[in-house]
C-alpha positions in Angstrom: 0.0 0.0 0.0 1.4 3.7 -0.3 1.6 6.2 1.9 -1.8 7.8 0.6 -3.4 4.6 1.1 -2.3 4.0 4.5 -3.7 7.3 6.4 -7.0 7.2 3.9 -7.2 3.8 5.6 -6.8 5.6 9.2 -9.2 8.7 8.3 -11.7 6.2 7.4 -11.3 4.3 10.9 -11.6 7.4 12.8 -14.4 8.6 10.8 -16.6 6.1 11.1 -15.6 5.5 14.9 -17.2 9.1 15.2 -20.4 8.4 12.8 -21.6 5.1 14.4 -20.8 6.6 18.0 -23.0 9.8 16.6 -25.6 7.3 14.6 -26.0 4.2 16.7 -27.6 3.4 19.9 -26.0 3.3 22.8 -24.4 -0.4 23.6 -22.6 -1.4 20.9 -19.4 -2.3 20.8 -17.7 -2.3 17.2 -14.4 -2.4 15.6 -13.0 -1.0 12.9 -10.7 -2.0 10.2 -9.6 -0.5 7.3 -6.9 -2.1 4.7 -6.8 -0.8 1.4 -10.6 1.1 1.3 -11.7 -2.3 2.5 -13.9 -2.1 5.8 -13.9 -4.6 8.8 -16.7 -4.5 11.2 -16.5 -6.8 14.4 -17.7 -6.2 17.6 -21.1 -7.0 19.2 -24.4 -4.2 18.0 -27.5 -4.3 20.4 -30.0 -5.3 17.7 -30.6 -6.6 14.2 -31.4 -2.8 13.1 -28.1 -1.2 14.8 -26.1 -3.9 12.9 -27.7 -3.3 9.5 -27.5 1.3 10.7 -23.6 0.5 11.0 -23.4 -1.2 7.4 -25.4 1.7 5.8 -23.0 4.1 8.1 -19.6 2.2 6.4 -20.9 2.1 2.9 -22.5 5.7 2.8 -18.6 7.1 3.9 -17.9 8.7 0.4 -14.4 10.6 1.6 -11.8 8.8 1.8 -14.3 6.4 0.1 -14.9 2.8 1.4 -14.6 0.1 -1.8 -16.1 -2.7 0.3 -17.8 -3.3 3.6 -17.6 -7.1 5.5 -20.0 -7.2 8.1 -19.5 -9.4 10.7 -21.0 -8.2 13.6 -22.8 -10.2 16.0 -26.1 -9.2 17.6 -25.6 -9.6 21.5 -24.3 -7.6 24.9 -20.4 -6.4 23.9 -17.9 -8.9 24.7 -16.5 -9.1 28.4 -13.0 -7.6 29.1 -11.7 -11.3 29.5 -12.7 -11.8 25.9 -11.0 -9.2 24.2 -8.0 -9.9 26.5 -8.0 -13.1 25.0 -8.5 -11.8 21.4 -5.8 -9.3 22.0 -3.2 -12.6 22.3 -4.7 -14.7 19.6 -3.8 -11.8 17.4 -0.4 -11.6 18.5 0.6 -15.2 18.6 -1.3 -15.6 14.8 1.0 -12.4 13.8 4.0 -14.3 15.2 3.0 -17.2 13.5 3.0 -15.3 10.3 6.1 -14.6 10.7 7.4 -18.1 10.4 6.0 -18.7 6.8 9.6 -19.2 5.2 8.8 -21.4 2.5 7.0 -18.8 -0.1 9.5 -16.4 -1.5 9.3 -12.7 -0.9 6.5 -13.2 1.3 6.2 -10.3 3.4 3.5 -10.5 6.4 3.7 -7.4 7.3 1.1 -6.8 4.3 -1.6 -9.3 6.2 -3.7 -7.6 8.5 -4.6 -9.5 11.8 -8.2 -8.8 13.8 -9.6 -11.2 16.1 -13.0 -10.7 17.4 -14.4 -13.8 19.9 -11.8 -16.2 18.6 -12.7 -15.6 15.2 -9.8 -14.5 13.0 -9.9 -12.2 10.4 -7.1 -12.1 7.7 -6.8 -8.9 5.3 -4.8 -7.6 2.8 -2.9 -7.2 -0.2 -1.2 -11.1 -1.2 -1.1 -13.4 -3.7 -3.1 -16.9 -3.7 -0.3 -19.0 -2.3 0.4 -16.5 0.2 -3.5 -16.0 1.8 -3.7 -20.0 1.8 -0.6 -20.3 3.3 -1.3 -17.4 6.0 -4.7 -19.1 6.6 -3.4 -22.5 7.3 -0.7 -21.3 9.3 -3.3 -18.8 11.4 -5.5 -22.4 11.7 -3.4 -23.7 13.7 -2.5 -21.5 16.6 -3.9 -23.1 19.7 -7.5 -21.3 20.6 -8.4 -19.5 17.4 -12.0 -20.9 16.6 -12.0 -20.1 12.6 -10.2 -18.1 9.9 -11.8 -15.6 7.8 -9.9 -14.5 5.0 -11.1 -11.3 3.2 -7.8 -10.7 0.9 -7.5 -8.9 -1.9 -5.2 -10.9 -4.3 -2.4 -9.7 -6.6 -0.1 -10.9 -9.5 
């Protein structure tokens, strides 16, 4: 990604951070993720309607403009402090993991973005086939992560 691409990627976070705190009901907790215009949302939202408000919120961002929106929040209460603790370390020890992919050449995981949300992990970015199927098996197999979502955008 260049540098343009990596701060529209942060103004997006940070703007929508502020529109579904100003737009949502109280309650919810939801993450955001940006990689490459791409948009993550994880987290917990209070209802059925709050979930579907927060997609509309994501897609309807028009500067910097979102290309794509994965929804993948859960209706429930937010997540207890023990959870995300939890999450916090799955992330790090599937990042670490990454980091032991040796066998595909120039493959650089520091373009694979890691979010874990309830033991569900979340792979994103820029890679080529042989590199997501390689990161996904590889982020399988750390002890406690439930399932693998890849949502990467491949390259040549």
């Amino acid at each position: 990604r260049t540098t343009g691409t990596v701060v529209d990627d942060q103004t997006i976070e940070l703007k929508l951070y502020d529109a579904l705190n100003q737009g949502l009901p109280p309650g919810n907790h939801i993450n955001v993720t940006s990689y490459n215009g791409a948009v993550l949302l994880s987290g917990e939202a209070v209802s059925a309607q709050a979930r579907q408000q927060a997609e509309e919120i994501a897609r309807d961002l028009s500067e910097p403009p979102v290309r794509e929106v994965y929804n993948e929040l859960v209706i429930g209460p937010p997540s207890a402090l023990s959870s995300r603790s939890n999450d916090t370390l799955l992330t790090t020890k599937v990042k670490g993991a990454l980091l032991a992919i040796h066998h595909i050449p120039d493959f650089d995981p520091s373009r694979v973005k890691v979010v874990t949300e309830g033991g569900v992990v979340y792979l994103l970015g820029l890679v080529r086939p042989q590199e997501a199927d390689a990161a996904a098996d590889v982020a399988s197999q750390v002890g406690g992560v439930r399932r693998v979502v890849t949502l990467f955008e491949y390259i040549r």
